[in-house]
PDB file of N, CA, C, O and CB in Angstrom:
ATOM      1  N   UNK A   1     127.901  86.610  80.591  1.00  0.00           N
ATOM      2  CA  UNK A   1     126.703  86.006  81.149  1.00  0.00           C
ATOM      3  C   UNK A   1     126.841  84.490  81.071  1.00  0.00           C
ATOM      4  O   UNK A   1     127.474  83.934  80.174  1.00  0.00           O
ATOM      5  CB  UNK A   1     125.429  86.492  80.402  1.00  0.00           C
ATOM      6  N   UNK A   2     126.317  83.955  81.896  1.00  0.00           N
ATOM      7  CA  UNK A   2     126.191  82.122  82.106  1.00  0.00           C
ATOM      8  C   UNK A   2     125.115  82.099  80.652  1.00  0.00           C
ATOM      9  O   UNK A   2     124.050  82.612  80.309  1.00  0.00           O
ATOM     10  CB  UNK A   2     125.144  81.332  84.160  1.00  0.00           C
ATOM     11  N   UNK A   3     126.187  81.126  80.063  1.00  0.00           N
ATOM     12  CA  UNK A   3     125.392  80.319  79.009  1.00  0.00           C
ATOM     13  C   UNK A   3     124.183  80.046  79.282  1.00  0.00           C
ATOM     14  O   UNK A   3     123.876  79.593  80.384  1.00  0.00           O
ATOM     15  CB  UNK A   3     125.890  79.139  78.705  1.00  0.00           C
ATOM     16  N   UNK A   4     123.162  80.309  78.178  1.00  0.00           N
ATOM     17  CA  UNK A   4     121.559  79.971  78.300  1.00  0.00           C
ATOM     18  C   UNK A   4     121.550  78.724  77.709  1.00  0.00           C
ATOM     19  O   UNK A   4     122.138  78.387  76.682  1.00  0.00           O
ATOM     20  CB  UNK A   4     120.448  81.005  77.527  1.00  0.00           C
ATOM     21  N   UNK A   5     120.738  77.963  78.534  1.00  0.00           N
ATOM     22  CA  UNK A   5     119.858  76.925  77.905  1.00  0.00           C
ATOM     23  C   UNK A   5     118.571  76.852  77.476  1.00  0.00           C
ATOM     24  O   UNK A   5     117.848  77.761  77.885  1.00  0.00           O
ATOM     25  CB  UNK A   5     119.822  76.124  78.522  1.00  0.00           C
ATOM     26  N   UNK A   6     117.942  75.821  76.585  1.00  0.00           N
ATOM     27  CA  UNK A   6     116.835  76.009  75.914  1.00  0.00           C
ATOM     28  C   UNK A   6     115.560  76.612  77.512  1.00  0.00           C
ATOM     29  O   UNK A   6     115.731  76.705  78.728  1.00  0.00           O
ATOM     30  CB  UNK A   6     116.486  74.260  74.917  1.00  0.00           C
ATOM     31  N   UNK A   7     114.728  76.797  76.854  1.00  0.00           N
ATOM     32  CA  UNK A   7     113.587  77.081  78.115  1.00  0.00           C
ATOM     33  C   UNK A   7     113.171  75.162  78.671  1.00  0.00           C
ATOM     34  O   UNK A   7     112.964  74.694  79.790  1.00  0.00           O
ATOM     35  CB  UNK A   7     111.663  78.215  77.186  1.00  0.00           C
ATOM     36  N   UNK A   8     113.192  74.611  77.507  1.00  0.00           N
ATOM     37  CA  UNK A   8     112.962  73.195  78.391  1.00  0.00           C
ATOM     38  C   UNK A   8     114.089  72.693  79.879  1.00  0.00           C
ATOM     39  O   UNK A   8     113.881  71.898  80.796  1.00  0.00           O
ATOM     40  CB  UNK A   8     113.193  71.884  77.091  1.00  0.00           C
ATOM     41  N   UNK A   9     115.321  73.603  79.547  1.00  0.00           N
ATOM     42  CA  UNK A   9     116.114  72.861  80.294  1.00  0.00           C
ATOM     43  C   UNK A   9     116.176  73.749  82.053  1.00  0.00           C
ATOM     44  O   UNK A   9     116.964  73.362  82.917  1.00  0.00           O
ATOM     45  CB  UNK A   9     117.679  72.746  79.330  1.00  0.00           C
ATOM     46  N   UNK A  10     115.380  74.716  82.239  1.00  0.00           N
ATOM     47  CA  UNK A  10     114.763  75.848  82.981  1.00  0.00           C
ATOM     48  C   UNK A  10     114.157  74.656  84.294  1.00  0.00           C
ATOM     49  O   UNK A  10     113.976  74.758  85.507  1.00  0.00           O
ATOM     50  CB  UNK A  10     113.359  76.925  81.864  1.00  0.00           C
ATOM     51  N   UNK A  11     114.034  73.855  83.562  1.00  0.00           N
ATOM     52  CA  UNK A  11     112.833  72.705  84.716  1.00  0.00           C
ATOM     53  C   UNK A  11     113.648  72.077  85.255  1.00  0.00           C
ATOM     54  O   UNK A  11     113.218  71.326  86.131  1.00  0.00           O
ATOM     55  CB  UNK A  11     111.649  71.467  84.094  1.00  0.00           C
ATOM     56  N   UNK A  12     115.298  72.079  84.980  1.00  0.00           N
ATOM     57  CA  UNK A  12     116.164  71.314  85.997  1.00  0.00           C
ATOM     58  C   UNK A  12     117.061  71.938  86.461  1.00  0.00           C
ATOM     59  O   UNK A  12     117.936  71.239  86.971  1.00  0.00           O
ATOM     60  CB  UNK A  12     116.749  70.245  85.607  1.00  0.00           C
ATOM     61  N   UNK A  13     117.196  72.900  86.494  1.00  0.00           N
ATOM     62  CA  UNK A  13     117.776  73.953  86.757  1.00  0.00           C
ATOM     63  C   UNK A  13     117.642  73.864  88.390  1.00  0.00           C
ATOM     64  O   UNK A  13     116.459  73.981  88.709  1.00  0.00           O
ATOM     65  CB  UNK A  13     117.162  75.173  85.971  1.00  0.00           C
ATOM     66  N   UNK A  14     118.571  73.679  89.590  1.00  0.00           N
ATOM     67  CA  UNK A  14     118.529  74.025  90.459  1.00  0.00           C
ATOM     68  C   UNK A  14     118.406  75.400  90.890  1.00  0.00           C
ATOM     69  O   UNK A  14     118.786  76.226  90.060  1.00  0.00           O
ATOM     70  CB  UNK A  14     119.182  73.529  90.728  1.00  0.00           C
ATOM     71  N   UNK A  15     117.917  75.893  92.112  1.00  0.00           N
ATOM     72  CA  UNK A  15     117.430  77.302  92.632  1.00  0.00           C
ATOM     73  C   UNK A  15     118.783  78.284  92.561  1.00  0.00           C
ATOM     74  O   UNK A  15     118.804  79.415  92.076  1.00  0.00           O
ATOM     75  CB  UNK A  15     116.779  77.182  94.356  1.00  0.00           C
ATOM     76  N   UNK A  16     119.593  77.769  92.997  1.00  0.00           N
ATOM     77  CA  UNK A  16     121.760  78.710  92.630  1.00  0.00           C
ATOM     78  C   UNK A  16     121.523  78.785  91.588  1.00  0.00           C
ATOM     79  O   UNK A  16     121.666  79.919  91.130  1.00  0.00           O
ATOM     80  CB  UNK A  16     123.673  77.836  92.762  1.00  0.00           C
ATOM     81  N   UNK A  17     120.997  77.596  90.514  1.00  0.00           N
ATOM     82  CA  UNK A  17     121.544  77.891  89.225  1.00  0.00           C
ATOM     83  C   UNK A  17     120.363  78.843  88.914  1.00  0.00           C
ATOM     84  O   UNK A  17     120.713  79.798  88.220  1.00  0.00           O
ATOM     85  CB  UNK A  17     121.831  76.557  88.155  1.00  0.00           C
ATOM     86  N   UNK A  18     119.410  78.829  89.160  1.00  0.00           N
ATOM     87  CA  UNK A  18     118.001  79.066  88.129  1.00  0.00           C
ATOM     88  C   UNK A  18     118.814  81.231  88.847  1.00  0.00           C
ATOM     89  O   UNK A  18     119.015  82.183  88.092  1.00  0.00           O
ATOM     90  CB  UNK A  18     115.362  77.929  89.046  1.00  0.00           C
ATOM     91  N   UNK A  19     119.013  81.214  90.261  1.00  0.00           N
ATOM     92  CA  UNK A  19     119.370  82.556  91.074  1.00  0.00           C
ATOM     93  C   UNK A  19     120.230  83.018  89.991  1.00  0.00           C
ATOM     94  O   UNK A  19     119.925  84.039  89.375  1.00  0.00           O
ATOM     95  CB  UNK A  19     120.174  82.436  92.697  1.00  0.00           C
ATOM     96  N   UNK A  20     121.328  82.322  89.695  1.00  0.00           N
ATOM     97  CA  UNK A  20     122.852  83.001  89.212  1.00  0.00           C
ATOM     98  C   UNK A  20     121.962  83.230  87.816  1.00  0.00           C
ATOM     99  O   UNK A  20     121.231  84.198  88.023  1.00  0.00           O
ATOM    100  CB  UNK A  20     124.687  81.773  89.137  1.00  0.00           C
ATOM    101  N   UNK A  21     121.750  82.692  86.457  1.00  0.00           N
ATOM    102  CA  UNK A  21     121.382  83.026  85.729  1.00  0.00           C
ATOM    103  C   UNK A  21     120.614  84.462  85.531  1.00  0.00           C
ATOM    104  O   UNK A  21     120.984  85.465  84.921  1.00  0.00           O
ATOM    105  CB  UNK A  21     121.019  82.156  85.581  1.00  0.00           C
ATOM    106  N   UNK A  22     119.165  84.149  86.417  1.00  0.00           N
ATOM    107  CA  UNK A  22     118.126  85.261  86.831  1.00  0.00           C
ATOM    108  C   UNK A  22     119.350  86.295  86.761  1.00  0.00           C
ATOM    109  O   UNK A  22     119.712  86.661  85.643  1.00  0.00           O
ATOM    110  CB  UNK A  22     117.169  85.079  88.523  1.00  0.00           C
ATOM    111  N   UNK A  23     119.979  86.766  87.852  1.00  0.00           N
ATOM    112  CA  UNK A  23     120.776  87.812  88.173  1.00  0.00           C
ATOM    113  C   UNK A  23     121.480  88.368  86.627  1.00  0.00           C
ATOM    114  O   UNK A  23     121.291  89.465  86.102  1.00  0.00           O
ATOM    115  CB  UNK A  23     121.895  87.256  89.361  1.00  0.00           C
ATOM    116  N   UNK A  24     122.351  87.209  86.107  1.00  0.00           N
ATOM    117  CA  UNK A  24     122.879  87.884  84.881  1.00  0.00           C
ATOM    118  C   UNK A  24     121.744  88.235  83.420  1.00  0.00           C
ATOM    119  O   UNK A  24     122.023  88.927  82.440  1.00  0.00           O
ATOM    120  CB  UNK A  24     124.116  86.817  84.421  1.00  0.00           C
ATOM    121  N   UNK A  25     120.823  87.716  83.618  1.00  0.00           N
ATOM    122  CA  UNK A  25     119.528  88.407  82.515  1.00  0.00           C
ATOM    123  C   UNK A  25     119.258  90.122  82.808  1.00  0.00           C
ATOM    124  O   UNK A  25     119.215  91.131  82.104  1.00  0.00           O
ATOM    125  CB  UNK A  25     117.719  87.478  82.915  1.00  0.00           C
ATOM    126  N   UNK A  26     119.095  89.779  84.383  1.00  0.00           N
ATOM    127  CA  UNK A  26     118.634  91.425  84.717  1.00  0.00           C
ATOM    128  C   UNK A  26     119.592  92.589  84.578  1.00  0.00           C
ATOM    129  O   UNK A  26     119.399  93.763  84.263  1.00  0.00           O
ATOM    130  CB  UNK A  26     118.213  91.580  86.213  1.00  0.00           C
ATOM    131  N   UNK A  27     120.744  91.879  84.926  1.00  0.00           N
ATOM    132  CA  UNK A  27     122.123  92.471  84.662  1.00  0.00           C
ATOM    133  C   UNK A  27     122.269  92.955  83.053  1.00  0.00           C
ATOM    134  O   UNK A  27     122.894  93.997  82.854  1.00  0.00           O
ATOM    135  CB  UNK A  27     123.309  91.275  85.044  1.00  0.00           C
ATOM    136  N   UNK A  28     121.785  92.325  82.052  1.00  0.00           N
ATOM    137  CA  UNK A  28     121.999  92.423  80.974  1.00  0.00           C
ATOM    138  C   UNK A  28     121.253  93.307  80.531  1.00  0.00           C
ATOM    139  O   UNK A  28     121.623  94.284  79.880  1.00  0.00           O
ATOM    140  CB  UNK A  28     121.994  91.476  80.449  1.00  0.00           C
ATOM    141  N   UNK A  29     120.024  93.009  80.881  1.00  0.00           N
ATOM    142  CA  UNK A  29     118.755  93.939  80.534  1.00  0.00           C
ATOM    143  C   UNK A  29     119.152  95.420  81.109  1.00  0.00           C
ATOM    144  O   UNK A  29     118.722  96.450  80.589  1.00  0.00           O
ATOM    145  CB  UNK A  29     117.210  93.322  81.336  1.00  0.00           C
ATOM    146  N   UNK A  30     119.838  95.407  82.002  1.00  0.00           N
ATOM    147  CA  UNK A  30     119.675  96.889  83.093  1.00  0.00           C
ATOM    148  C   UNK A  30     120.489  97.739  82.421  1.00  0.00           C
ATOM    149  O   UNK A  30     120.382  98.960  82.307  1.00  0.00           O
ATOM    150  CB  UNK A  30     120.265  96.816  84.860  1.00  0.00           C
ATOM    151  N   UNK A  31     121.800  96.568  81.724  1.00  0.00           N
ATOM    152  CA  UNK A  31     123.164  97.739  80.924  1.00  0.00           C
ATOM    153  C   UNK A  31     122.812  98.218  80.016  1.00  0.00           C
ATOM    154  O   UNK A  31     123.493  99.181  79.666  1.00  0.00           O
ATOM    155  CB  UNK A  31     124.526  97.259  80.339  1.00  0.00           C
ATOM    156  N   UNK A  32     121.544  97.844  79.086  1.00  0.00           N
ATOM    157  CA  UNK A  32     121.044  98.251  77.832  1.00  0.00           C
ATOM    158  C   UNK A  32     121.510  97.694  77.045  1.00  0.00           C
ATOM    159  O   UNK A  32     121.948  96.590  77.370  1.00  0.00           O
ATOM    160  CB  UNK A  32     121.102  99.354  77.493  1.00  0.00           C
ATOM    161  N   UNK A  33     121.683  98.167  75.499  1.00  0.00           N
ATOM    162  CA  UNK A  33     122.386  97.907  74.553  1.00  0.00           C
ATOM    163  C   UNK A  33     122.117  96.556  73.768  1.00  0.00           C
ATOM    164  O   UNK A  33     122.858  96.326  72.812  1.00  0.00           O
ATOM    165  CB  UNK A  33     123.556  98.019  75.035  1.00  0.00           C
ATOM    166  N   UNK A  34     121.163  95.677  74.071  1.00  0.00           N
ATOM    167  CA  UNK A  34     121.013  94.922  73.305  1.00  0.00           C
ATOM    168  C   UNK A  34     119.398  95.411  72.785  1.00  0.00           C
ATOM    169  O   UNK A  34     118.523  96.115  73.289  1.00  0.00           O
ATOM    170  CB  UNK A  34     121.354  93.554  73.904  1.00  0.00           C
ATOM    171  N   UNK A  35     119.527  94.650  71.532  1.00  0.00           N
ATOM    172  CA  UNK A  35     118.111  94.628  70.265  1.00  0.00           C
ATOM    173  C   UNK A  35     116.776  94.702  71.028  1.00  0.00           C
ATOM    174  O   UNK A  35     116.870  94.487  72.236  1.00  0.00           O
ATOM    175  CB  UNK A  35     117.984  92.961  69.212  1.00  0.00           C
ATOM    176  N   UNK A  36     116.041  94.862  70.737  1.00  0.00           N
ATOM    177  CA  UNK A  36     114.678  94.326  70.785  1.00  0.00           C
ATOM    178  C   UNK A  36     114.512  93.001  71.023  1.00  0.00           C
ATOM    179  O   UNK A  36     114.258  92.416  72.076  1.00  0.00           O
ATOM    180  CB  UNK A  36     114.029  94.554  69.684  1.00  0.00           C
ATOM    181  N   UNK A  37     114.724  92.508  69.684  1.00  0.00           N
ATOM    182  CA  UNK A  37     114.501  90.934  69.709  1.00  0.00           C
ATOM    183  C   UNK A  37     115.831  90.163  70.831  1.00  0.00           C
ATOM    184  O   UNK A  37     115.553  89.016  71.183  1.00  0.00           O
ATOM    185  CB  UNK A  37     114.673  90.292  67.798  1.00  0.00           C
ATOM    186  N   UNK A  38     116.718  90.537  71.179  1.00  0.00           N
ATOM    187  CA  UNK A  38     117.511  90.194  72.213  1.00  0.00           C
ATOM    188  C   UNK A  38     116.620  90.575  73.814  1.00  0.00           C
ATOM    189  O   UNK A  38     116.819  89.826  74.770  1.00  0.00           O
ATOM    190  CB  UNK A  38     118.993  91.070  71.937  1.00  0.00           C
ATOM    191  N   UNK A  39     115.901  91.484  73.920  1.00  0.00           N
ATOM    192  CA  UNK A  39     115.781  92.358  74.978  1.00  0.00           C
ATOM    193  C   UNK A  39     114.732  90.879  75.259  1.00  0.00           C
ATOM    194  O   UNK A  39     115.146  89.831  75.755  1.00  0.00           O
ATOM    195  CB  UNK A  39     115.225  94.280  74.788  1.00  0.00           C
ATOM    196  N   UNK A  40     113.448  91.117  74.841  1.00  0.00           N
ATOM    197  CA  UNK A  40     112.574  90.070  75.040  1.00  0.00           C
ATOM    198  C   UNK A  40     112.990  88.735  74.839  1.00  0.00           C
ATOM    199  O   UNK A  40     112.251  87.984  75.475  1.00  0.00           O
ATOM    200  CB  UNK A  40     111.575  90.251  74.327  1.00  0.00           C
ATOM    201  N   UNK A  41     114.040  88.012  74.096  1.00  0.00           N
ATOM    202  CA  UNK A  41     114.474  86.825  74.891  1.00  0.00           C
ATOM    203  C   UNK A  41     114.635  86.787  75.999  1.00  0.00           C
ATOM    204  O   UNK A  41     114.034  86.113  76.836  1.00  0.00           O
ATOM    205  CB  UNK A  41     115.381  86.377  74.642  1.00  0.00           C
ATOM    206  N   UNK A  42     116.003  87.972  76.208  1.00  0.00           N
ATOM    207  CA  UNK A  42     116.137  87.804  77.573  1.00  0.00           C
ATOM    208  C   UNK A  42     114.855  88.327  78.676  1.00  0.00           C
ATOM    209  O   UNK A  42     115.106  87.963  79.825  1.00  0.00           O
ATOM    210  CB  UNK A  42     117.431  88.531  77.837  1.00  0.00           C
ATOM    211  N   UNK A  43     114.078  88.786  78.599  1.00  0.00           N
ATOM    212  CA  UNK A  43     112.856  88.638  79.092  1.00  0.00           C
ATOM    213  C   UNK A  43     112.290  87.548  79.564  1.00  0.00           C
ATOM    214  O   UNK A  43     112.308  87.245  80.757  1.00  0.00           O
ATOM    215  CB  UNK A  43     112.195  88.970  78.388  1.00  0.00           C
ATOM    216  N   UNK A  44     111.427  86.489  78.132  1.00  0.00           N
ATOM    217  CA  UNK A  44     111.162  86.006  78.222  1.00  0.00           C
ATOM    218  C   UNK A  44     112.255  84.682  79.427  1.00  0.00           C
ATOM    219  O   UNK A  44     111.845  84.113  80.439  1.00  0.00           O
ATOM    220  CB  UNK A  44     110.689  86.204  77.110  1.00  0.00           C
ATOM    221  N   UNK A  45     113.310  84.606  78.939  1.00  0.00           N
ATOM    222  CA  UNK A  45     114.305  83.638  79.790  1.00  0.00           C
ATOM    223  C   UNK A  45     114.260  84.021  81.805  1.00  0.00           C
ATOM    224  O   UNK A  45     114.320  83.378  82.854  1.00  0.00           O
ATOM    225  CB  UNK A  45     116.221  84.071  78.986  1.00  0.00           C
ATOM    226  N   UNK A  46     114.113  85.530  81.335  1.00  0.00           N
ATOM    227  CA  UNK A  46     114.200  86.024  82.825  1.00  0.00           C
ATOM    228  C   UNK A  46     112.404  85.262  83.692  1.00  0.00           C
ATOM    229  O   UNK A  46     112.321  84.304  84.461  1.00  0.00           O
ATOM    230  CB  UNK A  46     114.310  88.321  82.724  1.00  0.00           C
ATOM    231  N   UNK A  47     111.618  85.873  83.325  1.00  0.00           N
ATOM    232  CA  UNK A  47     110.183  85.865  83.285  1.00  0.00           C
ATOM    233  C   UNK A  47     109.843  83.764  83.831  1.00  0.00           C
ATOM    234  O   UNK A  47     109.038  83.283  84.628  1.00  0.00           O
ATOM    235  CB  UNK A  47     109.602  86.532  81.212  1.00  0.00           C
ATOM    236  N   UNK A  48     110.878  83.108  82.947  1.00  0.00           N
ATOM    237  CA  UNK A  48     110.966  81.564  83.064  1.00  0.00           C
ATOM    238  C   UNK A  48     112.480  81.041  84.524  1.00  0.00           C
ATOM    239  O   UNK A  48     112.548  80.327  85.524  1.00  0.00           O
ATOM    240  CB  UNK A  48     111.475  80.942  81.006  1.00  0.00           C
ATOM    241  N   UNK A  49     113.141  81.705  83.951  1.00  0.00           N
ATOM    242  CA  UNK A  49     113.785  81.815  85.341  1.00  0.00           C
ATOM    243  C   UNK A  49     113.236  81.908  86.617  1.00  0.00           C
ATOM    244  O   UNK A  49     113.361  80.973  87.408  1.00  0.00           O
ATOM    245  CB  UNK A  49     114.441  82.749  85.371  1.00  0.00           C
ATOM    246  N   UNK A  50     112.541  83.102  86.958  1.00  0.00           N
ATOM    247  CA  UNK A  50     111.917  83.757  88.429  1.00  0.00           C
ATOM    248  C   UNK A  50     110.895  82.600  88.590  1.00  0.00           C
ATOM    249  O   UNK A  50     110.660  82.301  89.761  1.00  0.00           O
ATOM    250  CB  UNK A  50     111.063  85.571  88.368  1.00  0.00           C
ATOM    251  N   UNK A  51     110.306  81.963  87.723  1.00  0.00           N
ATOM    252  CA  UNK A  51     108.970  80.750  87.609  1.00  0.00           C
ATOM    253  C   UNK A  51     109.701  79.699  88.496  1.00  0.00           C
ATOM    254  O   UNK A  51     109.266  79.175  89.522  1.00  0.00           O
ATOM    255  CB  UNK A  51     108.514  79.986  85.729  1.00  0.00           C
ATOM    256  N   UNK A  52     110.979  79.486  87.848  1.00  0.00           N
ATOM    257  CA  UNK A  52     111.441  78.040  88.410  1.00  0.00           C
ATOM    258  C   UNK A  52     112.217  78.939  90.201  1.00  0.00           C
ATOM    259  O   UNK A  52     112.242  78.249  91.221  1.00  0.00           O
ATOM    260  CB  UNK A  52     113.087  76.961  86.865  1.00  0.00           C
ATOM    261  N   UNK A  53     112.507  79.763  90.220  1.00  0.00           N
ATOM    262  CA  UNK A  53     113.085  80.190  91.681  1.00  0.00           C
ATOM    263  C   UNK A  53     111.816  79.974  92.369  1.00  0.00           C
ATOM    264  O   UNK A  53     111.889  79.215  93.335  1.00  0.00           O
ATOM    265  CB  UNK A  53     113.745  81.862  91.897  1.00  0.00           C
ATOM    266  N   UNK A  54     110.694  80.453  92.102  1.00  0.00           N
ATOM    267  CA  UNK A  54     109.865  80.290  93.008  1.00  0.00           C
ATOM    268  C   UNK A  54     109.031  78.962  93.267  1.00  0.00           C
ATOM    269  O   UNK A  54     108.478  78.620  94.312  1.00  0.00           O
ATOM    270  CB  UNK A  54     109.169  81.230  92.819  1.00  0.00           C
ATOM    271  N   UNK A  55     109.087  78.277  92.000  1.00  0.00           N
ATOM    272  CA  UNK A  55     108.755  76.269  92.211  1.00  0.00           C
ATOM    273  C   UNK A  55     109.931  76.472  93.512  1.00  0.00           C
ATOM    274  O   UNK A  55     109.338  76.872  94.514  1.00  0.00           O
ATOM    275  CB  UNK A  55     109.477  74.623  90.291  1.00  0.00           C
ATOM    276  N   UNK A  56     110.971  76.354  93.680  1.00  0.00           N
ATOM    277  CA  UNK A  56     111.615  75.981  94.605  1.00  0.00           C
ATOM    278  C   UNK A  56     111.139  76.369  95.978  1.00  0.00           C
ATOM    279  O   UNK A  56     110.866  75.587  96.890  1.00  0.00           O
ATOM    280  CB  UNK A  56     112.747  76.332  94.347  1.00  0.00           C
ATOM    281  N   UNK A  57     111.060  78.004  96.009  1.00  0.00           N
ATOM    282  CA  UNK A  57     110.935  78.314  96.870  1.00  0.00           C
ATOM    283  C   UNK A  57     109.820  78.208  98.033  1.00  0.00           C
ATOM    284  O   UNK A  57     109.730  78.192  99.260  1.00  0.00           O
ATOM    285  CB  UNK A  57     111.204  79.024  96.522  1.00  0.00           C
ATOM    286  N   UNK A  58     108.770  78.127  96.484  1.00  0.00           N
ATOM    287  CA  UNK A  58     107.052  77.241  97.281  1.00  0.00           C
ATOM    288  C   UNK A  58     107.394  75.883  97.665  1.00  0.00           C
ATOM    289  O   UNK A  58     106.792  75.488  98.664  1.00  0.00           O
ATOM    290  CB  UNK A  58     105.459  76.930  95.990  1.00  0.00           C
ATOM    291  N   UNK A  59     108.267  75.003  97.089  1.00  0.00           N
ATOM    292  CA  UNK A  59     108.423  74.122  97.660  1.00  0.00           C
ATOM    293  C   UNK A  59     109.293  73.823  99.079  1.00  0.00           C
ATOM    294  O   UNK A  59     109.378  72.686  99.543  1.00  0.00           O
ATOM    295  CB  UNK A  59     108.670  73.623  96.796  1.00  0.00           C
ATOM    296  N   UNK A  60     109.708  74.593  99.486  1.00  0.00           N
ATOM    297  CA  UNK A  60     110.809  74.580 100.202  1.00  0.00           C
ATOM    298  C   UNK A  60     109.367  75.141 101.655  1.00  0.00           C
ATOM    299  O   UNK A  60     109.250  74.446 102.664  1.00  0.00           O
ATOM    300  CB  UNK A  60     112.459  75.802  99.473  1.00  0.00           C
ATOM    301  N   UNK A  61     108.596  76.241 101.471  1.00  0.00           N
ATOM    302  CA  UNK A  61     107.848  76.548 102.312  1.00  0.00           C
ATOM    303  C   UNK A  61     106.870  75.404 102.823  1.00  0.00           C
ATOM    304  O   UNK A  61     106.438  75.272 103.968  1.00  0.00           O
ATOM    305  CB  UNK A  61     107.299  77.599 101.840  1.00  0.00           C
ATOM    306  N   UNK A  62     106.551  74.384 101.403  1.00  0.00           N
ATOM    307  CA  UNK A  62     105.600  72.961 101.888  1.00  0.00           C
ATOM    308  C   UNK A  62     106.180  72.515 102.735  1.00  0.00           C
ATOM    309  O   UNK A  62     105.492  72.428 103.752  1.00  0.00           O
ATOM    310  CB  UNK A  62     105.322  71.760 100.979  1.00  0.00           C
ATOM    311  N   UNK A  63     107.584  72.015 102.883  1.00  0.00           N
ATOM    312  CA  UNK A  63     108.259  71.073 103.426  1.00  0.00           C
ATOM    313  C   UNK A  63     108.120  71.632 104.755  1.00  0.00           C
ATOM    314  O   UNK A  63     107.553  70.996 105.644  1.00  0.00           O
ATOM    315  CB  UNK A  63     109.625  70.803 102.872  1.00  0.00           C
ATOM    316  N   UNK A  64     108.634  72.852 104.949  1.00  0.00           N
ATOM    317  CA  UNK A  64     108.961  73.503 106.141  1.00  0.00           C
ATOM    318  C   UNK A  64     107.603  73.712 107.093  1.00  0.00           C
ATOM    319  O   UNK A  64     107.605  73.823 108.319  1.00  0.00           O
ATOM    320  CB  UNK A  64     109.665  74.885 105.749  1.00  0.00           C
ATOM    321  N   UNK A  65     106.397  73.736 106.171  1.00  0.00           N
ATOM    322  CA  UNK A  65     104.876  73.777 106.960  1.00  0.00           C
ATOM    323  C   UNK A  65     105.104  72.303 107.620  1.00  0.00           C
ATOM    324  O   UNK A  65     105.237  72.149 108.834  1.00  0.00           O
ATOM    325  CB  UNK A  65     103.195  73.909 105.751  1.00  0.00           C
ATOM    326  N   UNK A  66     105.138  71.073 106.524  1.00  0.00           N
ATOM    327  CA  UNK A  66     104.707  69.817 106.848  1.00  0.00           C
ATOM    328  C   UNK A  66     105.651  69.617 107.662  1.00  0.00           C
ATOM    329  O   UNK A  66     105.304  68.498 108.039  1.00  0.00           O
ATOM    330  CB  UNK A  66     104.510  68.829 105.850  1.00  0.00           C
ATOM    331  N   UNK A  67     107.011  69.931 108.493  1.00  0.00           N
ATOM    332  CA  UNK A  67     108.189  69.883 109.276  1.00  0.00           C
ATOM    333  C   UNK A  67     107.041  70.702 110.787  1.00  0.00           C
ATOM    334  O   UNK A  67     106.841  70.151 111.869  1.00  0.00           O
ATOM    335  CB  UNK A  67     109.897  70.974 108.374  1.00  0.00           C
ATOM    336  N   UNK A  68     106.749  71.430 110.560  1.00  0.00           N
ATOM    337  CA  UNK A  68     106.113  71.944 111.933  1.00  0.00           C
ATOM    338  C   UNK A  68     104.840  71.389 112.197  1.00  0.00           C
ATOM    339  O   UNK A  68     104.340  71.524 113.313  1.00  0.00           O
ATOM    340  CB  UNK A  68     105.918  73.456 111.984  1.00  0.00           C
ATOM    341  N   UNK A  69     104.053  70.558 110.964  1.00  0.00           N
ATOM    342  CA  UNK A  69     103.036  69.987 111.287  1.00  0.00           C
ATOM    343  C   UNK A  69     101.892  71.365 111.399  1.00  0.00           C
ATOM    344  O   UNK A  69     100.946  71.428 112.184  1.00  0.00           O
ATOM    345  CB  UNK A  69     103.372  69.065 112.607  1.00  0.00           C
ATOM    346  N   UNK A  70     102.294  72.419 110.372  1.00  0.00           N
ATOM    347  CA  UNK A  70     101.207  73.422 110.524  1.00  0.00           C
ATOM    348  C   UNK A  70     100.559  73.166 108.693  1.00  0.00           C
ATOM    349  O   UNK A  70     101.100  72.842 107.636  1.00  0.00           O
ATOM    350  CB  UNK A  70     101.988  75.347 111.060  1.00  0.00           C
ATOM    351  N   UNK A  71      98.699  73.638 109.249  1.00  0.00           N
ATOM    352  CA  UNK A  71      98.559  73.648 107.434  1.00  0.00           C
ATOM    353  C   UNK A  71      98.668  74.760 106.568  1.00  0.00           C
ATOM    354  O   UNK A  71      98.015  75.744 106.916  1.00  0.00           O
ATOM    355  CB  UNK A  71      97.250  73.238 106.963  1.00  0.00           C
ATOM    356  N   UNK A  72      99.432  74.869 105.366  1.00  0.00           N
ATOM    357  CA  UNK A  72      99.265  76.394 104.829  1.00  0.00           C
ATOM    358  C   UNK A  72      98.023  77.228 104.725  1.00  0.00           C
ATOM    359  O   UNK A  72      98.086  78.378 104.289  1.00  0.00           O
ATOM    360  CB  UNK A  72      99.674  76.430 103.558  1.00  0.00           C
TER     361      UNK A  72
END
């Protein structure tokens, strides 16, 4: 799995990066085998991940409204 960073560092995380991560949490979670207290980190990391994909992705829809000159 791609090295985790703290949850502060989640906020600079570009959308590839914040994607590729996301993917290997769920990946991890899906094979089983880790703890409890592992399971809900990676939770919690996943849960903060999908937060920052979608800052992007809402942002990416502003731009693209204010590009057609329509209001959301």
């Amino acid at each position: 799995m791609t090295e985790q960073k703290p949850e502060a560092d989640v906020a600079a995380l570009s959308y590839e990066e914040a994607r590729e991560q996301l993917i290997a949490v769920v990946g991890r979670l899906e094979a089983g085998g880790a703890s409890l207290e592992e399971s809900l980190a990676l939770w919690e990391r996943g849960e903060a991940l999908a937060a920052r994909c979608e800052e992007w992705l809402e942002g990416a829809r502003k731009r693209l409204a204010a590009a057609r000159d329509q209001p959301l």
